[in-house]
C-alpha positions as CSV (number, residue, x, y, z in Angstrom):
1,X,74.6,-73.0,69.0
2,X,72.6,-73.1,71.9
3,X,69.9,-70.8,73.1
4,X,69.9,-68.4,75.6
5,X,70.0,-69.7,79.4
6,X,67.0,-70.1,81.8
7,X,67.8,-69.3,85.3
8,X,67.9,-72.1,87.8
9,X,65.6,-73.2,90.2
10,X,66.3,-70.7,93.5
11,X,66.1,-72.1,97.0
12,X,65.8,-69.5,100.2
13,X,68.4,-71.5,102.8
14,X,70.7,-68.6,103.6
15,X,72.4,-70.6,106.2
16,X,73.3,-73.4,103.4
17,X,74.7,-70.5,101.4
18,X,76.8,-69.1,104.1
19,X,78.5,-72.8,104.5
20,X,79.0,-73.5,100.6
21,X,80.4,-70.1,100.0
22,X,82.8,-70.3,102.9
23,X,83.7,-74.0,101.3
24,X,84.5,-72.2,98.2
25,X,86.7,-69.4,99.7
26,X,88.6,-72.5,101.2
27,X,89.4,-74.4,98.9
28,X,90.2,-70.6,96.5
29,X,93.0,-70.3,99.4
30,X,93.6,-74.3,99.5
31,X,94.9,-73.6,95.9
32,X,96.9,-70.6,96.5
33,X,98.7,-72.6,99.1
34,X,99.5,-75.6,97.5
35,X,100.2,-73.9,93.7
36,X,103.4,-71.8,95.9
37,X,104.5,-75.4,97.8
38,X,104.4,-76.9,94.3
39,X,106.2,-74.3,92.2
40,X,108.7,-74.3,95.0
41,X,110.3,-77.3,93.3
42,X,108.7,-77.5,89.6
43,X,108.3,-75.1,87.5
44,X,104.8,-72.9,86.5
45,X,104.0,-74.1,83.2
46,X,104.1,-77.8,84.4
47,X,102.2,-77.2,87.8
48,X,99.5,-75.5,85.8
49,X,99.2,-78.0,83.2
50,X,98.7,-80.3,85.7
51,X,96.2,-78.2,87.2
52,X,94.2,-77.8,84.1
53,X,94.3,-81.1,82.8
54,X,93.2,-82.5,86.0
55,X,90.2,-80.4,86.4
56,X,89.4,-81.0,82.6
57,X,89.3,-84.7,83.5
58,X,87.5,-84.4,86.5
59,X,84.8,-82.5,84.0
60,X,84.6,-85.2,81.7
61,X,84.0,-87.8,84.5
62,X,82.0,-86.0,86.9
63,X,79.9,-83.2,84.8
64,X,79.5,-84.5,81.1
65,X,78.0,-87.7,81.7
66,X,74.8,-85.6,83.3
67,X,75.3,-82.2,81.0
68,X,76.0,-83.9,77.8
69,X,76.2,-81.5,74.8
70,X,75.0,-79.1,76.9
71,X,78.7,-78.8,78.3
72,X,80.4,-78.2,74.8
73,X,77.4,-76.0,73.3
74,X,78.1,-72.3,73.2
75,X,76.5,-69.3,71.6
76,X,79.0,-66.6,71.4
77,X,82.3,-69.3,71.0
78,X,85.1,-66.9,69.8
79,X,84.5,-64.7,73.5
80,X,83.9,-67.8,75.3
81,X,87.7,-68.8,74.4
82,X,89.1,-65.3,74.6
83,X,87.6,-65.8,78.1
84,X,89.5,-68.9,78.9
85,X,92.3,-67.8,77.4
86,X,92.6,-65.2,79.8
87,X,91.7,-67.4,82.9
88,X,95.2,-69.6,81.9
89,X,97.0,-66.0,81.6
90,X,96.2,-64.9,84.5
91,X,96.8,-68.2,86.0
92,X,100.6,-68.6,84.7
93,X,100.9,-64.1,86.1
94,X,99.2,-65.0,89.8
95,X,101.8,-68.6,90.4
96,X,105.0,-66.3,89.3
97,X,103.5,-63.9,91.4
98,X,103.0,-66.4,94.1
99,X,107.0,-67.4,93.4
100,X,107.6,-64.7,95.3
101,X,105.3,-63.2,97.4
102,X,103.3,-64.2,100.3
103,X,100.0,-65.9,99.8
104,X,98.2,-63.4,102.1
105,X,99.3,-60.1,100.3
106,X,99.2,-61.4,96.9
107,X,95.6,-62.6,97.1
108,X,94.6,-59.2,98.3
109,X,96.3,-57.2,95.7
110,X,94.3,-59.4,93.4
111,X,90.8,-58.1,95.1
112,X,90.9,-55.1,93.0
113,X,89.8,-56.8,90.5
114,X,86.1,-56.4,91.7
115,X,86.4,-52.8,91.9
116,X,87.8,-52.3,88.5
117,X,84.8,-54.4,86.9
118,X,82.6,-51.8,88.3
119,X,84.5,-49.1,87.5
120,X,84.8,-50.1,83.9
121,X,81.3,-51.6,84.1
122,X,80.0,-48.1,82.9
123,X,82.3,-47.2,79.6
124,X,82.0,-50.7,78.7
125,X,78.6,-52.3,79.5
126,X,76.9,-49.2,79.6
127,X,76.0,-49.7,83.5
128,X,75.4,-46.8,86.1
129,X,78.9,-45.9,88.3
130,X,78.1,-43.4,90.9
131,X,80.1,-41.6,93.6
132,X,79.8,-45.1,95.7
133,X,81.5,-46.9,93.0
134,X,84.7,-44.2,92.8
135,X,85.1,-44.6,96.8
136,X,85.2,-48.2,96.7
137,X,88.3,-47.6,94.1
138,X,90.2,-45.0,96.1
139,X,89.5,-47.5,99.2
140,X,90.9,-50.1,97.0
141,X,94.1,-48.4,96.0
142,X,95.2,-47.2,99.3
143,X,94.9,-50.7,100.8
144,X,97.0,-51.8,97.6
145,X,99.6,-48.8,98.6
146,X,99.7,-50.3,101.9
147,X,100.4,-53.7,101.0
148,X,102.9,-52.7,98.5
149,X,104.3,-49.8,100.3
150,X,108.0,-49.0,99.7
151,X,109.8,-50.6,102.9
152,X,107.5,-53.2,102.6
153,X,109.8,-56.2,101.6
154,X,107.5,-57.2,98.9
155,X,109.8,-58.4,95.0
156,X,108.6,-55.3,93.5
157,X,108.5,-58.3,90.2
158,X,105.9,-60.0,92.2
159,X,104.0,-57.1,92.6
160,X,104.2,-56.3,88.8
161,X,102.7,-59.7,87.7
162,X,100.0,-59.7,90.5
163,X,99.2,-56.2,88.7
164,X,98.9,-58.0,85.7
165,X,96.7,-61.1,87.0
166,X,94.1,-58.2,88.1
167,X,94.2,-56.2,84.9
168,X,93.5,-60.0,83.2
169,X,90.9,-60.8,85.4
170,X,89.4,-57.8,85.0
171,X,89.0,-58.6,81.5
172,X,87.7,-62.5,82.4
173,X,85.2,-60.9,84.7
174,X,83.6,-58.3,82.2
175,X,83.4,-61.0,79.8
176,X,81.8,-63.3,82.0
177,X,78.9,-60.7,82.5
178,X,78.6,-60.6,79.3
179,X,78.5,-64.1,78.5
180,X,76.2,-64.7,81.6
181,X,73.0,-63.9,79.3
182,X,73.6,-66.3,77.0
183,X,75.9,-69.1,77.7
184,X,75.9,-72.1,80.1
185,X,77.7,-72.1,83.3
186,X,79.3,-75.5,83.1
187,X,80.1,-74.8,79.2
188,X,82.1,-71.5,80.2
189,X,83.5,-73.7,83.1
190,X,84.6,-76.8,80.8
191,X,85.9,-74.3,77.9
192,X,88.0,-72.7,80.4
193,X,89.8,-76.1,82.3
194,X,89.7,-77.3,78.3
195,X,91.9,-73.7,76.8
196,X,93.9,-74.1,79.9
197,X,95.2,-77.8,79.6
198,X,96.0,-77.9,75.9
199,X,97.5,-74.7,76.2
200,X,99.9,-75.6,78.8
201,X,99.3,-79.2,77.9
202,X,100.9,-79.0,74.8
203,X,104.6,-77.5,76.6
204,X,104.9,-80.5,78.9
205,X,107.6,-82.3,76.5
206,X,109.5,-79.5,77.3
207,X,108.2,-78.3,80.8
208,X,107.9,-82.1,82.4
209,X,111.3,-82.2,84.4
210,X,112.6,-82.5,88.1
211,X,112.2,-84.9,90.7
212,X,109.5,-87.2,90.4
213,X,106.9,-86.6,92.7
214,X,106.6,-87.7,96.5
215,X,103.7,-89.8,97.2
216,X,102.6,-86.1,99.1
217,X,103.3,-83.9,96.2
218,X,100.9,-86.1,93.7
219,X,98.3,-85.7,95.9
220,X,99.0,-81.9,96.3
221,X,99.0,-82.1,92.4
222,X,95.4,-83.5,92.4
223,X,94.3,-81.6,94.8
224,X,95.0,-78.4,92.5
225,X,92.3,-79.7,90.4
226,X,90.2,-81.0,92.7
227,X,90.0,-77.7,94.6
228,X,90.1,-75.3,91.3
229,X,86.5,-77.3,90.4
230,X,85.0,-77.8,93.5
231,X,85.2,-74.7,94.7
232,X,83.8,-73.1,91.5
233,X,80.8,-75.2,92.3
234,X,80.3,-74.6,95.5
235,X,80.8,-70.6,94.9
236,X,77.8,-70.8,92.3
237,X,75.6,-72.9,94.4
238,X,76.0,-70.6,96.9
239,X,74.1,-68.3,95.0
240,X,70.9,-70.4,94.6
241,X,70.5,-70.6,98.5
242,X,71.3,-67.3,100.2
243,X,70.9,-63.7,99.1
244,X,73.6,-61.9,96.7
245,X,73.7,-59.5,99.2
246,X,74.4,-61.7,102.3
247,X,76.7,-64.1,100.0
248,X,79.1,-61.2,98.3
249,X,80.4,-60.0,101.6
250,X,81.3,-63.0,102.5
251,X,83.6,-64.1,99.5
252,X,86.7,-61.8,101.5
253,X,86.7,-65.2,103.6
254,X,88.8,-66.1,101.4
255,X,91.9,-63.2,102.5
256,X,91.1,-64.8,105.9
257,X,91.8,-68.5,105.2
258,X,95.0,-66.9,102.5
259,X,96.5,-65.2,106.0
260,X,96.0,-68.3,108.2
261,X,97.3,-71.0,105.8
262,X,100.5,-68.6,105.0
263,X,100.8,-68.4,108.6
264,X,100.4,-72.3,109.0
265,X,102.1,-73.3,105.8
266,X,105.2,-71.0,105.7
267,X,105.2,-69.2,108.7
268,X,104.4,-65.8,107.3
269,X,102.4,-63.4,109.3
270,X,101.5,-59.9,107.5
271,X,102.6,-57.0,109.2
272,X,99.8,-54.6,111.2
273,X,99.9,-52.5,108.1
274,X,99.4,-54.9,105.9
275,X,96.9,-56.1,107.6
276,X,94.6,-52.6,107.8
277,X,95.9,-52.5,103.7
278,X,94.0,-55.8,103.5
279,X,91.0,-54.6,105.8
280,X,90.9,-51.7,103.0
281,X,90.9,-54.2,99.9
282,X,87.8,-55.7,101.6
283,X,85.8,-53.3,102.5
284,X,86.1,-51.8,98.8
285,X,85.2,-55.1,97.1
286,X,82.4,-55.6,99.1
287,X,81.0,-52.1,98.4
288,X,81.6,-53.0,95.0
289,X,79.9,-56.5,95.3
290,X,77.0,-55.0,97.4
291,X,76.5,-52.3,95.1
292,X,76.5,-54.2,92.0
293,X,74.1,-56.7,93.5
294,X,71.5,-54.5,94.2
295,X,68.4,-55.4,91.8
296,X,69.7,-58.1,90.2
297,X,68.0,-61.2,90.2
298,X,70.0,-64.5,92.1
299,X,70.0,-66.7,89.2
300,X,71.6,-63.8,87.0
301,X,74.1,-63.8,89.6
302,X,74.5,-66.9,90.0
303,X,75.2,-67.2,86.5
304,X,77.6,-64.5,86.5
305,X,79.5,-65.1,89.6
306,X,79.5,-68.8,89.6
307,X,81.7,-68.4,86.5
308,X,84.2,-65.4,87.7
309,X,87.4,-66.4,89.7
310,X,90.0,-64.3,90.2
311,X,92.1,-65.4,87.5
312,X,94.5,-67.4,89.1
């Protein structure tokens, strides 16, 4: 068992910050994209084990050989699974909800999840929720009631499962607060791309059909991995060089870049109400985000967000 972590080194370059978070909000949409051009012609299982095992790869090549035990040592192991086990559910519920709905309105049905972590934040971790907290939900919702509005042509199926990726990323989040005091970041990180190949990994006999890959889709298959790890790094480095405070808002980037590669990808535009449904979704996580923020130190955060993705 390891001990408990000591914060990283922090560096004040807010600009460097701004440029690695917006990286990582890219490469979060980059993913989005290419999991709904994938699953287009193979099925989920198989595009997520190929997800998984490719960034559990690029861990062992890239990240052991300078963490060393360090990457496998945990204190709390039993919640660091349950955590990765419910970073591959909500996974497998985001690309069926991705099967059929745009990328742009499914990623911001999934930004409730911030504002139900600090809604549940105080029953559960004991932490302060004050008025602030309970208008950033009710923001939150409405936006969601926009999106998904009857009328709205959304598969009211796809709606259900994004519903479900936020209620399990809810749960990953919470549990990556906890974890945050006392486990490693690139433990958590490997345990998670580790849980999430075998568990798909071990379907593929069954799941590994279809055409065999274009030269572009094997790319497109790497780049899932590529982009899943990459842009988990550059999301918690972006914590060690700008403020919490200037970094959080900026994570909503990432409905931006969903919107503009739906439109370039698959020629999906949201509707204006969509759009002010999304406008809601943002504003409410980043009161959430701001409000959380406030008096924490960097390096806790860093360790806590740097570890929680929107399960998917």
């Amino acid at each position: 068992m390891s001990k408990p972590v000591s914060p990283a080194p922090l560096t004040h370059q807010p600009l460097r910050g701004l440029v690695l978070i917006l990286g990582a909000t890219l490469l979060f949409a980059y993913n989005d994209t290419t999991n709904k051009l994938l699953i287009t012609e193979y099925n989920v299982p198989m595009v997520a084990a190929i997800r998984y095992i490719t960034h559990c790869l690029l861990m062992l090549a890239l990240v052991a050989p300078f963490h060393g035990r360090d990457m496998v040592r945990t204190t709390r192991t039993g919640l660091v699974l349950v955590r990765a086990a419910s970073l591959a559910l909500g996974s497998f519920l985001v690309s069926l909800a991705l099967q059929r709905m745009p990328v742009a309105e499914t990623t911001a049905i999934v930004y409730l999840c911030p504002v139900l972590v600090v809604l549940l934040s105080g029953p559960l971790l004991k932490e302060k929720v004050g008025p602030t907290a309970w208008l950033a939900a009710l923001l939150g919702f409405a936006g969601v009631l926009l999106i998904a509005r009857p009328g709205s042509g959304l598969d009211p199926l796809g709606v259900l499962f994004v519903l479900g990726n936020v209620v399990v990323s809810t749960a990953y989040n919470l549990l990556s607060r906890v974890l945050a005091h006392t486990e490693r970041t690139m433990a958590m990180l490997f345990y998670s791309a580790l849980v999430g190949a075998i568990g798909f990994g071990i379907f593929l006999p069954w799941t590994l059909h279809g055409a065999a890959p274009t030269a572009l889709q094997l790319v497109l298959f790497a780049g899932l991995g590529v982009s899943a790890w990459l842009g988990h790094y550059l999301f918690t480095q972006s914590y060690r060089y700008a403020p919490a405070a200037l970094v959080a808002p900026m994570t909503y980037m990432h409905l931006v870049w969903a919107g503009v590669l739906g439109w370039l990808v698959f020629g999906h535009a949201p509707e204006p109400i969509a759009l002010a449904g999304m406008g809601l979704v943002a504003i409410a996580g980043m009161i959430s985000a701001i409000r959380r923020r406030r008096g924490q130190r960097p390096a806790q955060l860093a360790a806590e967000d740097g570890t929680t993705e929107r399960a998917g």
